[in-house]
N, C-alpha and C positions, 0 to 999 in steps of 0.2 A: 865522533872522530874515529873514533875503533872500529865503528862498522866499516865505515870510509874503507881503511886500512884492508879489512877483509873483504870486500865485495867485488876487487882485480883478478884477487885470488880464486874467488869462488866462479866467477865469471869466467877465467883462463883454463880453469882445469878441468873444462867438461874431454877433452882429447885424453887415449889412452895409452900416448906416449909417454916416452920418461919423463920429461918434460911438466907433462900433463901432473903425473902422479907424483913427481917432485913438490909443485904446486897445491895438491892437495896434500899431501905430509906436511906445508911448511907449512899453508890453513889451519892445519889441527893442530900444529903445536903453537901458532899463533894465537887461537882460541883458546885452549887449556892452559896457556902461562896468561893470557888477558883473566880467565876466569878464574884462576889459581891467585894472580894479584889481587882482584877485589876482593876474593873471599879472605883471604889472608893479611888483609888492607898494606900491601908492599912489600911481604916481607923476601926477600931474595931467593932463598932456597926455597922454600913455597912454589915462587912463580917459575923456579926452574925445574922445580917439578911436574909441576903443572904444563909446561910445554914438554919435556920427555913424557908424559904420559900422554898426550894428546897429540904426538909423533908418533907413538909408539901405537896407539888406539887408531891412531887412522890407515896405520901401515899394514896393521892386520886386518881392518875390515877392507882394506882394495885386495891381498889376497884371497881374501876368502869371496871376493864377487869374483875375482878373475879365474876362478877355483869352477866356481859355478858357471860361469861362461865359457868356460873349455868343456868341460862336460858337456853344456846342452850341445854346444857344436858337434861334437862329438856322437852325443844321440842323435842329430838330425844327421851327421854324416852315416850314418849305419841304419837309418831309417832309406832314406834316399838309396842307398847303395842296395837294401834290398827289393825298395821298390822297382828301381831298374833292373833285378834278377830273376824278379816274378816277370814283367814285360817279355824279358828276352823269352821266357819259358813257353809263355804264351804266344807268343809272336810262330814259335817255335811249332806248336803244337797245332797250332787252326793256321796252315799256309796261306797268303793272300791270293786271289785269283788273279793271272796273270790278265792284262787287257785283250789279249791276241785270243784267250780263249774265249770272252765275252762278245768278239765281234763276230767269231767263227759260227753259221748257221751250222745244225746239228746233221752230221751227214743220211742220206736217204738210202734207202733198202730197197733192193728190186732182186723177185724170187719169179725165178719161172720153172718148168717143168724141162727134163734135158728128155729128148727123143729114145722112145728103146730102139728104133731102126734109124740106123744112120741114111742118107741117101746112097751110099754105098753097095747097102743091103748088108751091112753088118749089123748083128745085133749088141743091145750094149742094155745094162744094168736099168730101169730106170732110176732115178733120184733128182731131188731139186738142186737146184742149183739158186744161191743166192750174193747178190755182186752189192756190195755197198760202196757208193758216190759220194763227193763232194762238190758242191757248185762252186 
């Protein structure tokens, strides 16, 4: 019949509302004054011991996971925060290639010889002359 009693409790309080942890507070001090009566076979003060102490024991182990759970979140918030910082850096440092340059054929070179006599009959330096195209 006791278990009965406790097993709504235990069932109800897996949520990490008030609610929830009320629920498991009221479990532990239901269990510690159930287990404080039989060992003490009824005696009153005993069993109300026994539930303050198993209020009191369950109230500190949900701080102390909730203690632990802010933490990890906490490490994976600043894990995460710097993996995004290394990204940006790198992102930063190798620029992507735009498409417009990947479809642009590479432009062509054409060198030819400039005349030392113009048809003028002037005379001129010679040197190459080189013109680079795009199709």
């Amino acid at each position: 019949m006791r278990s009965l009693f406790l097993l709504p409790i235990l069932v109800l309080s897996g949520c990490a509302s008030p609610m929830g942890k009320a629920a498991i507070v009221a479990g532990g001090a239901a269990g510690g004054g159930t287990l404080a009566h039989v060992l003490s076979k009824g005696d009153m003060a005993m069993t109300a011991a026994g539930a303050a102490g198993g209020a009191i024991l369950t109230a500190v182990a949900q701080s102390q996971i909730q203690k632990g759970g802010v933490a990890n979140y906490n490490q994976g918030y600043d894990r995460g925060r710097s993996d995004a910082t290394k990204e940006t850096y790198w992102v930063l440092q190798k620029p992507l290639p735009s498409a417009s340059r990947k479809s642009e054929p590479p432009p062509q070179s054409f060198s030819f010889q400039a005349p030392a006599k113009s048809p003028s009959g002037i005379n001129h330096v010679p040197n190459e002359i080189t013109v680079r195209a795009w199709d």
